[in-house]
GUKETOR-232144 format. One record per atom (N, C-alpha, C): x, y negated, z. Coordinates in steps of 0.2 Angstrom, whole numbers, padded with zeros to 4 digits, always signed. Each point is the difference from the previous one (the first is absolute). Layout:
// GUKETOR-232144
XYZ...
END
This chain:
// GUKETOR-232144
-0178+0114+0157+0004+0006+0003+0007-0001-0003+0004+0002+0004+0009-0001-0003+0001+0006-0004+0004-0003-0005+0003+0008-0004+0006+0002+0001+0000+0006+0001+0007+0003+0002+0004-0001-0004+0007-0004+0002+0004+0002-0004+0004+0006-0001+0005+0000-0004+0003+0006+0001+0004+0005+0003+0002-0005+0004+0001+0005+0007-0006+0004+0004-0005-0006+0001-0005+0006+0001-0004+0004-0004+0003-0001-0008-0004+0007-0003+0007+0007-0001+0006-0003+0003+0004+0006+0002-0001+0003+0006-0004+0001+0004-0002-0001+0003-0006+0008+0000-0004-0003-0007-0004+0005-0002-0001+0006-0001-0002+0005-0001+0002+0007-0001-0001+0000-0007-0001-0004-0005+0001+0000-0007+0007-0003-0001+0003-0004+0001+0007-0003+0000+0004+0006+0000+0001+0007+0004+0004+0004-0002+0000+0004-0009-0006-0001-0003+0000+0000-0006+0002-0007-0005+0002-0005+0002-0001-0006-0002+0005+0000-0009+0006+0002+0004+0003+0003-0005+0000+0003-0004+0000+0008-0001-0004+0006-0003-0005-0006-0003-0005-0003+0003-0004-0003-0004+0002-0005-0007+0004-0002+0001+0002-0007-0002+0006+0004-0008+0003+0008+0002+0003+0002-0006-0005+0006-0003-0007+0000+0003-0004+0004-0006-0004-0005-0004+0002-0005+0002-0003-0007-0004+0005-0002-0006+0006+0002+0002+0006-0002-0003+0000+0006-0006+0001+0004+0001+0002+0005-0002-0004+0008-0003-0005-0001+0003-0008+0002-0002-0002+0008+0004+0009+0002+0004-0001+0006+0004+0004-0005+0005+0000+0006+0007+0004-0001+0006+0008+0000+0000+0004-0002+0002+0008+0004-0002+0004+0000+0005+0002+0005+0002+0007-0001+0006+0008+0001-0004+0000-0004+0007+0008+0000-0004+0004+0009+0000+0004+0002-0007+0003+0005-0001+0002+0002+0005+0002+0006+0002+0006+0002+0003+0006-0002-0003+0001+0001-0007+0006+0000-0003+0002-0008-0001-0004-0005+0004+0000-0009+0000+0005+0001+0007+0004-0003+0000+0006-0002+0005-0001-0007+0001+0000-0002+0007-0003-0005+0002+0008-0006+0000-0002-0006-0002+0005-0004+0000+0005+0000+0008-0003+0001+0005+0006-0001+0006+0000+0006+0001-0002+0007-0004+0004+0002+0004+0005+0003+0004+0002+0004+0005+0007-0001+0004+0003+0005-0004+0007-0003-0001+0006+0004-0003-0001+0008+0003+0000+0005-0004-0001+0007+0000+0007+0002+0004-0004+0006+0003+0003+0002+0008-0003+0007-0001+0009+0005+0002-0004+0009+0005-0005-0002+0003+0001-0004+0005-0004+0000+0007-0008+0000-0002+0001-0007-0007-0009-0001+0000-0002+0006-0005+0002+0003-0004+0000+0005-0005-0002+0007+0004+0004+0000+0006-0002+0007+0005-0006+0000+0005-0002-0008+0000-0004-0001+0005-0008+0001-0006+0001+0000-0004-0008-0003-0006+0002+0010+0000+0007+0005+0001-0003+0006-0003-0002+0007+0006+0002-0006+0006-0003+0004+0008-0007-0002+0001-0003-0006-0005-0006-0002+0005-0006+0007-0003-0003+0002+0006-0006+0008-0002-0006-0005-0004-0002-0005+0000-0005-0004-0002+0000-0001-0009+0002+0006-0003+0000-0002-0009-0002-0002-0005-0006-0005+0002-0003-0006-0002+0006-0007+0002+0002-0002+0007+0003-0004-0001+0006+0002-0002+0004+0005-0002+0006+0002+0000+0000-0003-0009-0004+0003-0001-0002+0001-0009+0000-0008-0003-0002-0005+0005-0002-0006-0003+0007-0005+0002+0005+0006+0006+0007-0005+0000+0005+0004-0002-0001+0003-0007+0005+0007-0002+0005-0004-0005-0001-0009-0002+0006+0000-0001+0007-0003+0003-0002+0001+0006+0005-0001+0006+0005+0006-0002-0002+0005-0001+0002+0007-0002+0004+0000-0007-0002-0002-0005+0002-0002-0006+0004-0005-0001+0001-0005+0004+0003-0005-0001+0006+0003+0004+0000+0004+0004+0006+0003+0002+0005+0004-0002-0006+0003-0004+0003+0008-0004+0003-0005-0005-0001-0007-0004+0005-0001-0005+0006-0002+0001-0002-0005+0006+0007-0001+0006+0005+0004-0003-0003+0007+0005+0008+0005-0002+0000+0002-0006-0004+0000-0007+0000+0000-0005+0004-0003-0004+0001-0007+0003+0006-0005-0003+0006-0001+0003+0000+0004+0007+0007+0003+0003+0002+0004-0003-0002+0006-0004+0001+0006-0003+0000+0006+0005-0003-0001+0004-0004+0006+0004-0005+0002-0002+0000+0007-0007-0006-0002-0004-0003+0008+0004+0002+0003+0003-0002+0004+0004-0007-0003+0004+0007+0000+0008-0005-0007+0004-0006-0003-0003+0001-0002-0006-0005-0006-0002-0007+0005-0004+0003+0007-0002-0007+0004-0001-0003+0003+0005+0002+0001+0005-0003+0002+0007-0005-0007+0001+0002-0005+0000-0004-0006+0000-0007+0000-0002+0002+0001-0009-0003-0002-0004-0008+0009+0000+0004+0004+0004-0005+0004-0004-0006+0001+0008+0003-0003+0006-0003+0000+0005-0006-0005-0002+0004-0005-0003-0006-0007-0001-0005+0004-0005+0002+0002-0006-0006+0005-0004-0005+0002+0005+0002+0004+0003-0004+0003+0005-0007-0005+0003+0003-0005-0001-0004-0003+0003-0006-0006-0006+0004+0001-0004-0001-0003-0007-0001+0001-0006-0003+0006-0001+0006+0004-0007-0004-0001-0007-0004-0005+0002-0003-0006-0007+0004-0002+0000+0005-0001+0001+0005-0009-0002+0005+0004-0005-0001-0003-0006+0004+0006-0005+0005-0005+0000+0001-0006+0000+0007-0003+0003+0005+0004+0004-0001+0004+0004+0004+0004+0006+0000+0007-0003-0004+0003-0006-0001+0006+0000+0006-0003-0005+0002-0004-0005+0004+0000-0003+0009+0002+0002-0002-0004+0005+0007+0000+0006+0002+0004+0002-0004+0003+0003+0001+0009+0000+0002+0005-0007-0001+0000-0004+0001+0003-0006+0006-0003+0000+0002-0005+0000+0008-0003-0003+0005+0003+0006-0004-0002+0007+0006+0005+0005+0001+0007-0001-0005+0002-0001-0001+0007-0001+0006+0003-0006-0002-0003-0005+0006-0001-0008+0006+0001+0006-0001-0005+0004+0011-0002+0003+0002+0005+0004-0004+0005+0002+0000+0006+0004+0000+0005-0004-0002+0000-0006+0000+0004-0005-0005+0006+0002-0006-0004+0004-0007+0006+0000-0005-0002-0006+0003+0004-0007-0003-0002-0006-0007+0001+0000-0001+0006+0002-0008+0002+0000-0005-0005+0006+0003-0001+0005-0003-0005+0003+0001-0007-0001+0003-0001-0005-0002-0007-0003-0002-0001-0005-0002+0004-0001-0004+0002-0008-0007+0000+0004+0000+0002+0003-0010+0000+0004+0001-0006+0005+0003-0005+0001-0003-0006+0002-0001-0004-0007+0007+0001-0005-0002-0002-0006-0008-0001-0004-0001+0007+0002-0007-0001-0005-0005+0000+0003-0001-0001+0005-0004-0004+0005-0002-0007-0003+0007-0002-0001+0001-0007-0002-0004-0003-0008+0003+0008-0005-0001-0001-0007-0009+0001+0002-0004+0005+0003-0007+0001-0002-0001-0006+0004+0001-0007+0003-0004-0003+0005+0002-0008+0001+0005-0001-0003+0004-0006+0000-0004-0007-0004-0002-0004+0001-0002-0006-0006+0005-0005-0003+0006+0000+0002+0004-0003-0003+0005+0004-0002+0003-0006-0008+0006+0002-0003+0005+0002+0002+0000-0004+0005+0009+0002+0006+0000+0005+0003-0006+0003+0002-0001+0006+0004+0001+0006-0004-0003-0002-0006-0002+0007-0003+0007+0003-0004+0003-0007-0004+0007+0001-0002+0004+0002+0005+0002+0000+0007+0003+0004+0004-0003+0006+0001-0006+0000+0001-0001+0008-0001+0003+0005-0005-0002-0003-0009+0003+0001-0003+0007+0001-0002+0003-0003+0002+0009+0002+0003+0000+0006+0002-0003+0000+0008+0000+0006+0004-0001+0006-0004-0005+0001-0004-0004+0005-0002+0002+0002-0010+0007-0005+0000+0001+0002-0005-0003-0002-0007-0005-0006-0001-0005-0001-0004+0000-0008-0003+0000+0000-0007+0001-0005-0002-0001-0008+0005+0002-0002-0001-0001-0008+0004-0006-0002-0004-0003-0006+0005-0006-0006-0004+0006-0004-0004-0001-0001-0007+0003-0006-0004-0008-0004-0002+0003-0005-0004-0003-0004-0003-0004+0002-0006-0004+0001-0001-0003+0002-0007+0002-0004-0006+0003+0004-0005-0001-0005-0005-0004-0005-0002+0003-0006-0004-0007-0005-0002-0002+0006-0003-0008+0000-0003-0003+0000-0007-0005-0005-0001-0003+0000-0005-0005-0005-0003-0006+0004-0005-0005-0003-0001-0006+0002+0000+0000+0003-0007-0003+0007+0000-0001+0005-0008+0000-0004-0005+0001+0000-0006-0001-0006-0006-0008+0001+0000-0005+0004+0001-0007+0000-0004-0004+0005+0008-0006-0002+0001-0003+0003+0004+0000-0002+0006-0005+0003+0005-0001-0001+0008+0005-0001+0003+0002-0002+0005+0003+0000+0004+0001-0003+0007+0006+0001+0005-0004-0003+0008+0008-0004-0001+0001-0004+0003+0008-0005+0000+0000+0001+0011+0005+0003+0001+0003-0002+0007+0004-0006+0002+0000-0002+0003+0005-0007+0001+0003+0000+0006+0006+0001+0004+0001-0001+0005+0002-0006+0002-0004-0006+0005-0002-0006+0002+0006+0000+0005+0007-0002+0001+0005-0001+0005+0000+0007+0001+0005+0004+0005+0002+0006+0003-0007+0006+0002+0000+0005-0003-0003+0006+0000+0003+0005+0002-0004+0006+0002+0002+0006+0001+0000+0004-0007+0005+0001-0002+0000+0004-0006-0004+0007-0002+0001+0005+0006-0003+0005+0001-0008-0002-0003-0002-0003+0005-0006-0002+0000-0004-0004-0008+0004-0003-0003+0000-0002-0007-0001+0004-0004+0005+0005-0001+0002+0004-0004-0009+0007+0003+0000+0001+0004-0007+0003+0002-0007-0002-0003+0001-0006+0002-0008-0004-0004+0001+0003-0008+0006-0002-0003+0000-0001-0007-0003+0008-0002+0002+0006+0005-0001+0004-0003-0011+0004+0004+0002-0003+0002-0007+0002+0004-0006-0006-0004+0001-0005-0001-0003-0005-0006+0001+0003-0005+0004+0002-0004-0003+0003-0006-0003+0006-0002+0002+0003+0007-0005+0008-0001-0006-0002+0001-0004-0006+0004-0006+0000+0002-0003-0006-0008+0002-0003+0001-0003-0005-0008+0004+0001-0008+0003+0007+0000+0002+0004-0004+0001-0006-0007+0005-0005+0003+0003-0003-0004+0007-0001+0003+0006-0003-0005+0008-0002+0001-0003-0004+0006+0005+0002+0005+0001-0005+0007+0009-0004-0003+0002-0005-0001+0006-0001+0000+0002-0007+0005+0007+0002+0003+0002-0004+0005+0004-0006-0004-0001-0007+0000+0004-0003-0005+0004-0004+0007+0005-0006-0004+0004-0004+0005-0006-0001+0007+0006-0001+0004-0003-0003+0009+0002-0007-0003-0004-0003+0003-0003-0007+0001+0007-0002+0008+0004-0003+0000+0004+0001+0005+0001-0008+0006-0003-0004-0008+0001-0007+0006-0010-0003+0002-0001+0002+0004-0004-0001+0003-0001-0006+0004-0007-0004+0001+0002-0007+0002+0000+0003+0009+0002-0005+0007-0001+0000+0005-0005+0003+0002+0001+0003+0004-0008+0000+0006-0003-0005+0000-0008+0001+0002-0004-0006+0000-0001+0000+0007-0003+0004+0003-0002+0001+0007+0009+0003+0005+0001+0000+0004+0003-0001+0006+0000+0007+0006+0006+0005+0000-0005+0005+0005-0005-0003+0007-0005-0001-0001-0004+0001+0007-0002-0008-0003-0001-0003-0005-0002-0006+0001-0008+0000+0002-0005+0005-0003-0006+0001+0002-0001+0000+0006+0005+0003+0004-0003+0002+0008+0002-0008+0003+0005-0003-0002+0003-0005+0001-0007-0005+0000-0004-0002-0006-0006-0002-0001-0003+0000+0004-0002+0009+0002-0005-0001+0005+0003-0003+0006+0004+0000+0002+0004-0002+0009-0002-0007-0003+0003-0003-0003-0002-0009-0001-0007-0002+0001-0005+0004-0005-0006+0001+0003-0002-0002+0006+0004+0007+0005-0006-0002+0004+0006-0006+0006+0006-0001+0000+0004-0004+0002-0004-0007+0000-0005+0000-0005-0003-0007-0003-0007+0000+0006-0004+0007-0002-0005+0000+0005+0000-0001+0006+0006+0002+0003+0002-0003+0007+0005-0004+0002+0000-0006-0003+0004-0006+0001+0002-0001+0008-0005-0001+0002+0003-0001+0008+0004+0002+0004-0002+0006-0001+0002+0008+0006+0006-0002+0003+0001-0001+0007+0007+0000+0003+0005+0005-0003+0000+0006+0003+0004+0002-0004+0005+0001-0006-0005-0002-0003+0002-0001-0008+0002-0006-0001-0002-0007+0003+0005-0003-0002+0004-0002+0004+0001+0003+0006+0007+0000+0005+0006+0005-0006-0003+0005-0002+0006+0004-0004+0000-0002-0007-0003-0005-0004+0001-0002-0002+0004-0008+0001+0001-0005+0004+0003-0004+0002+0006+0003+0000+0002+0006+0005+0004+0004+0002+0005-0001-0007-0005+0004-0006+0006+0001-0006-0001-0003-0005-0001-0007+0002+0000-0006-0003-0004+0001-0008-0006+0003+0003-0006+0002-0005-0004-0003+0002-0005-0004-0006-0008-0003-0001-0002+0007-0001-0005+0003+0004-0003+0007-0001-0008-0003-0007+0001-0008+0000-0006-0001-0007+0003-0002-0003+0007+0002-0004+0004-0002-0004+0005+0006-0002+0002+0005-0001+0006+0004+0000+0001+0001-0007+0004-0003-0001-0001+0003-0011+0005+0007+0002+0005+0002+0002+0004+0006+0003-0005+0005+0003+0001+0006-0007-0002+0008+0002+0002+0000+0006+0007-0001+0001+0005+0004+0005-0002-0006+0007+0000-0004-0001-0002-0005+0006-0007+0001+0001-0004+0004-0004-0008+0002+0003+0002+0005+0005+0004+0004-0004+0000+0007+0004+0005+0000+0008+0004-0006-0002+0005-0001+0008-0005-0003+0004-0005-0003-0002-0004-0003+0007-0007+0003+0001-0002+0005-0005-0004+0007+0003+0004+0003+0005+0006+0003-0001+0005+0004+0006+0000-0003+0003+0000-0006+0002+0002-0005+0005-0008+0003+0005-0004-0006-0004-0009+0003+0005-0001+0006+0003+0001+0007-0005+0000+0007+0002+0005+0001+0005+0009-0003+0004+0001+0003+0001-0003-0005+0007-0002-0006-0001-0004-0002+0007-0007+0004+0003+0001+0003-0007-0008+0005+0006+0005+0008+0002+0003+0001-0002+0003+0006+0001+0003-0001+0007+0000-0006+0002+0003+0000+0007-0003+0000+0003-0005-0004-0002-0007-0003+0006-0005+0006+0001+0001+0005-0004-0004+0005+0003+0003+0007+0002+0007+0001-0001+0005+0005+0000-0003+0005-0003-0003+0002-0001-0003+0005-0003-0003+0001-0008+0004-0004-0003-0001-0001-0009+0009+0000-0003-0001+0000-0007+0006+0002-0001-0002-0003-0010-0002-0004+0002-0004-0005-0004+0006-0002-0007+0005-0003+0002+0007-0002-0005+0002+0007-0003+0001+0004+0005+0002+0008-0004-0002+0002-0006-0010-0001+0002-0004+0004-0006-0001-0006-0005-0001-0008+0001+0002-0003-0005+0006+0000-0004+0006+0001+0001+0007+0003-0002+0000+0004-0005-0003+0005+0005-0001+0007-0005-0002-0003-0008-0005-0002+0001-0007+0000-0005+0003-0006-0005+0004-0004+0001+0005-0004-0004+0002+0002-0003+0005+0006+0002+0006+0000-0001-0005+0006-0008-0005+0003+0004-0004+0005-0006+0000-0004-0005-0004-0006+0000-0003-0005-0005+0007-0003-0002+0006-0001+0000+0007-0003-0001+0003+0008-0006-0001+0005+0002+0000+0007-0003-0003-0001-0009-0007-0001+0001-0004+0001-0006+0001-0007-0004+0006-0005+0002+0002-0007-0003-0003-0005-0003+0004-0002-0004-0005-0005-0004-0003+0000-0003-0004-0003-0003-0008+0002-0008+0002-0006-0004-0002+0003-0004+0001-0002-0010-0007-0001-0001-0002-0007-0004-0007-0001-0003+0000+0004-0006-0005+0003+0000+0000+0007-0007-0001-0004-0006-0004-0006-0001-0001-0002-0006+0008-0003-0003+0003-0005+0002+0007+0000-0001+0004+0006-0004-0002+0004+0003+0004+0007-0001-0001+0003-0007-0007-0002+0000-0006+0003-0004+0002-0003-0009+0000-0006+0003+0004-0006-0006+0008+0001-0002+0004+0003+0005+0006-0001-0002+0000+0007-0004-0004+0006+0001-0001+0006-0003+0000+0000-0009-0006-0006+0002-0004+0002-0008+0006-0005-0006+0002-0005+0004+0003-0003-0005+0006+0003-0002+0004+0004+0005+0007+0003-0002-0002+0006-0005-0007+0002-0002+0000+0004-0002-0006+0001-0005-0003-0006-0004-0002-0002-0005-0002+0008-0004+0003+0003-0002-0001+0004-0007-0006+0006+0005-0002-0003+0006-0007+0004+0002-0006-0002-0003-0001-0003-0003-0007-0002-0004+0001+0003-0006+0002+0005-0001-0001+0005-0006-0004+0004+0003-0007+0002-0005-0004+0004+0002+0002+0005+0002-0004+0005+0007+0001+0005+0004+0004+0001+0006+0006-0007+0000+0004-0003+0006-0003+0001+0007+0005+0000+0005-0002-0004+0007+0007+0001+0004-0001-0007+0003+0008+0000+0004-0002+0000+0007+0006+0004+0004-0002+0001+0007+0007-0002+0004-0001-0006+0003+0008-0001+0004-0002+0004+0006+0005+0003+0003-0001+0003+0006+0008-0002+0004-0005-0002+0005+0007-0004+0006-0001+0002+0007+0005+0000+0004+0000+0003+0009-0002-0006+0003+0001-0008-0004-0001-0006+0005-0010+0002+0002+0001-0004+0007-0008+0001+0000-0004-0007-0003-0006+0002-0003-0004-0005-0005-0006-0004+0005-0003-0004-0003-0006-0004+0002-0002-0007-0005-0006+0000-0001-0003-0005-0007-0003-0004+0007-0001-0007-0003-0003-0005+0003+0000-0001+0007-0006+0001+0002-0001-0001+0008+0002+0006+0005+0001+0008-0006-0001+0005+0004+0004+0003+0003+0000+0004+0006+0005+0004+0003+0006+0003-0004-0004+0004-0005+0004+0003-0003-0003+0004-0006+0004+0001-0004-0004+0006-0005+0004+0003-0003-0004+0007-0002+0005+0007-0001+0003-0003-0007-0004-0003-0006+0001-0002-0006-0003-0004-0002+0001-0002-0006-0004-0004-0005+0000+0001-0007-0006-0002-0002+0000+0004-0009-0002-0008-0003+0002+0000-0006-0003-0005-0004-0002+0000-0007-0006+0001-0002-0001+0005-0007+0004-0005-0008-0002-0006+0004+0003-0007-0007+0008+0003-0003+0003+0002+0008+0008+0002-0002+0000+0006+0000-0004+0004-0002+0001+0008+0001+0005+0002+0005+0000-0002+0006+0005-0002+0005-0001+0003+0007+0004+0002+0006-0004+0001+0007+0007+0002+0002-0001-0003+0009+0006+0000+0002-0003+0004+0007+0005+0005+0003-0005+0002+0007+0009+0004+0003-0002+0000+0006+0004-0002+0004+0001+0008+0004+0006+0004+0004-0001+0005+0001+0002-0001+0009+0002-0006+0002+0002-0001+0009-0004+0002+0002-0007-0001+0000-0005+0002+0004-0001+0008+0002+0003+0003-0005-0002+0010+0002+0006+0003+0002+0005-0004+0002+0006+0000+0001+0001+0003+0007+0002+0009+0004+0000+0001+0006+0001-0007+0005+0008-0001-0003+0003-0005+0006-0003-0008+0000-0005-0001-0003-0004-0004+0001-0006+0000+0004-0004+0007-0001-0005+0003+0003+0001+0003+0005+0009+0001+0004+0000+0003+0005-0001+0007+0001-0002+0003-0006-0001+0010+0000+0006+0001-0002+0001+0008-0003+0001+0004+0000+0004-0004-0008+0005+0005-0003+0002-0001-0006-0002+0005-0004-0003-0002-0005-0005+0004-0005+0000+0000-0006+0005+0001-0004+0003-0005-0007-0008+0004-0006-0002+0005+0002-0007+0004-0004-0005-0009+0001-0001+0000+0006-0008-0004+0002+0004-0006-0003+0005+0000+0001+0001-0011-0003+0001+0000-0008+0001+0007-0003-0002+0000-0008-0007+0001-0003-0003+0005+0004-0008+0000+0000-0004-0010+0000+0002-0004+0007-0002-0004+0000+0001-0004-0006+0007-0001-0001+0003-0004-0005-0004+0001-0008+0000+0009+0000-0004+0001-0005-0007-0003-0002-0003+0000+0005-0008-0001+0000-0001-0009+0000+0006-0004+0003+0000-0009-0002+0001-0002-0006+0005+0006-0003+0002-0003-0007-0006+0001-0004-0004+0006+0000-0006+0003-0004-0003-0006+0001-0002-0004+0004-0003-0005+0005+0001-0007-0005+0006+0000+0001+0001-0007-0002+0004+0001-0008-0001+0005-0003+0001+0000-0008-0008-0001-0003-0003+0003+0005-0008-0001-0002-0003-0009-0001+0002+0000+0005-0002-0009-0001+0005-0003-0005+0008+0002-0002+0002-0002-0006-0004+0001-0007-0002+0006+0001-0004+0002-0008-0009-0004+0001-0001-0004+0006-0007-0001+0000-0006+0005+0001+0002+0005+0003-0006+0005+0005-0001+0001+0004-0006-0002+0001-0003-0004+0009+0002+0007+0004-0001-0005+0007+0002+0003+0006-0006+0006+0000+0004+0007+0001-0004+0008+0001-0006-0003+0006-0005+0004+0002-0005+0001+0005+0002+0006+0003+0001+0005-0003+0001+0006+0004+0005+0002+0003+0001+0002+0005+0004+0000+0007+0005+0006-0003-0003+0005-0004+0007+0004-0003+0004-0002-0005-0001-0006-0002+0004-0002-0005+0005-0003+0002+0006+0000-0003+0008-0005+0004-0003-0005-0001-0005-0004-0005+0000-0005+0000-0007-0004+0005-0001+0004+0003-0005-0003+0007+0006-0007+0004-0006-0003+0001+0002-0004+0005+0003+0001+0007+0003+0000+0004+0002+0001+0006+0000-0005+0006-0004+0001+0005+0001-0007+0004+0006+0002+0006+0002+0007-0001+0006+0000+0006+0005+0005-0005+0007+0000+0002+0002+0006+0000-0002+0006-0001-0005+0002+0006-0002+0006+0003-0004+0001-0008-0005-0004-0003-0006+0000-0005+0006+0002-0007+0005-0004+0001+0004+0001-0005+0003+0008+0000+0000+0004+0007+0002+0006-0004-0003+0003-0001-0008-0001+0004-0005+0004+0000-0003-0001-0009+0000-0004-0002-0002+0001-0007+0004+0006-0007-0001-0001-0005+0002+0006-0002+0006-0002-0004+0004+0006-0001+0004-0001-0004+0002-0001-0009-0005+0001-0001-0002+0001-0009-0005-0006-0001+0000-0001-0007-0007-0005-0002-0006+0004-0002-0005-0003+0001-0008+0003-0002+0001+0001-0007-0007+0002-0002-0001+0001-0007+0002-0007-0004-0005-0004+0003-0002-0006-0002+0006-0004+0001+0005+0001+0003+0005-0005+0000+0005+0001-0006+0000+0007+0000+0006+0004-0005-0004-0002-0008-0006+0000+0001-0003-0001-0007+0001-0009+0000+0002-0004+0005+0002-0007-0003+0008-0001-0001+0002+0006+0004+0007+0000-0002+0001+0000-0009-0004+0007-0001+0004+0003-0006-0004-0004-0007-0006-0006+0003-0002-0004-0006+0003-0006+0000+0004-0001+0004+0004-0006+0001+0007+0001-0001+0002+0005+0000+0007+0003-0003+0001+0002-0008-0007+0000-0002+0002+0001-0006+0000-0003-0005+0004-0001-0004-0001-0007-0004-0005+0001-0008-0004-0005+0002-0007-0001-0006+0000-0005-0007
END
């Protein structure tokens, strides 16, 4: 019997998942691309297209092209139409009013029009809900309230327990300075934040190189297929040969948009686009053990009794063959590195939450200081330090440690 090539398994009514399938492989959930991701060919921002995304009555599709709307309102923004440009700005809320990027822009027009109290309440929209530094320090402007700086160095107590922070390339400050103080209430020892670790080696993996894998895959299982090697011919690609991410992914579009013609009725390049452009979003990955090593060496005086170092970094991680992982501990180096992109709205596509991505954040480091001090992985689904096979499992578990974890914390913190 003949096997389908790929065009006739586009064909399938699995193929409309083929994708989606191919980035919960990669990435361990589903992801669309942001609203707030602007697409490379954009067309230059236009009244006309801006009026048209805010007459359309359908507010699902309107919601998902609201930055036609935005991209216009900066237009006149940068003209110095700062009026004009918050009529824009606050219509597109309307249609968006998670995008704390825009709620910001309205606080600052707002300032220019001198409605203090109504920029004071987009402000602190921004201050209770923002996950980055940049956002929150403009809010803080608006509202009057110190800026994020740089935490001083410190360095570890002379005698006694203690937790070492390490920030691994650029951090969110906020979010640093929170752990330290939420980690010492809970393991009721000094949390101190010392130097950031700032030169980091290269990326290992490539955005989308995994998905890039699977497409070579199956490019290989269907050697023949007309199609595919006529559009490969085409763009002067071996489809059993590509060492090029970007040359896999130019002769997937190529095949997709040959079926998108042949049946008019798919739109197959679009939702692949999309789905790239998501997976291009969550960027490159760091081997954890590298990290892990460059941690523990810069910072040697952790092998005094009751120690444990914690690098915490935004790049996303993955150890050996895996997709990916939240972190990693290693008890020899009283050491563990663990990563916060993954709980990250604009990764995940929700809402902005700056509470749940410190919750999260909180419950990986409990996680992976555990494995630095040497105490095995929790069984109990209320403990932070449970296992998690999804996201979803990750918040569903608890946000505290068990008995039984807190009593390895506090035999291993303290020095004998």
């Amino acid at each position: 019997m003949r096997t389908a090539g790929p065009i006739a398994f586009l064909m399938s009514s699995s193929f409309r998942f083929l994708v989606a399938g191919l980035l919960l492989i990669v990435v361990g959930t589903s992801l669309s691309i942001s609203p707030a991701a602007a697409a490379d060919k954009a067309p230059q921002p236009s009244r006309r297209a801006a009026e048209s995304v805010l007459r359309d009555s359908d507010n699902v599709r309107a919601s998902r092209q609201v930055d036609e709307v935005f991209r216009w309102a900066d237009t006149l923004r940068q003209e110095g139409q700062s009026a004009e440009s918050l009529k824009f700005v606050e219509a597109g809320l309307r249609l968006a009013p998670f995008r704390m990027d825009q709620q910001i822009v309205a606080a600052e027009l707002l300032l220019i029009s001198r409605q203090t109290n109504a920029a004071r309440e987009h402000a602190s929209i921004v201050w209770q809900r923002a996950e980055s530094d940049e956002l929150l320090s403009a809010a803080a402007g608006v509202l009057g309230l110190p800026t994020i700086t740089n935490p001083p160095a410190t360095t570890w107590p002379e005698r006694g327990p203690a937790i070492g922070l390490v920030p691994l390339g650029p951090v969110d400050l906020w979010l640093l300075r929170a752990l330290q103080t939420d980690l010492g209430k809970v393991l009721q020892v000094p949390v101190v934040i010392l130097p950031a670790i700032t030169n980091l080696p290269t990326a290992d993996r490539p955005p989308g190189h995994l998905l890039a894998e699977q497409w070579r895959k199956r490019f290989r299982d269907y050697p023949h297929d007309p199609v595919l090697v006529a559009k490969g011919r085409k763009l002067q690609l071996n489809p059993k040969s590509i060492p090029s991410n970007e040359d896999v992914f130019r002769l997937v579009s190529a095949v997709l948009e040959s079926e998108d013609r042949r049946t008019k009725g798919t739109n197959l390049v679009a939702d692949f686009e999309r789905d790239y452009a998501a997976l291009n979003r969550l960027g490159a990955q760091w081997r954890a053990e590298p990290l892990l090593e460059l941690l523990a060496s810069a910072h040697p005086e952790v092998h005094k009794p009751g120690r444990a170092l914690l690098g915490v970094t935004r790049n996303d991680l993955f150890n050996g063959e895996s997709r990916f992982v939240f972190g990693l501990g290693n008890s020899e180096k009283r050491s563990a590195v663990f990563s916060y992109r993954r709980f990250t709205a604009s990764v995940n596509d929700t809402a902005p939450n700056s509470a749940k991505l410190l919750e999260r954040a909180r419950k990986q480091s409990l996680s992976s200081i555990g494995f630095a001090l040497g105490i095995p992985r929790c069984s109990s689904p209320l403990c932070a330090r449970a296992y998690p096979n999804s996201l979803d499992e990750f918040d569903a578990k608890g946000s505290d440690l068990c008995d039984a974890c807190l009593r390895g914390f506090r035999w291993e913190l303290v020095p004998r």
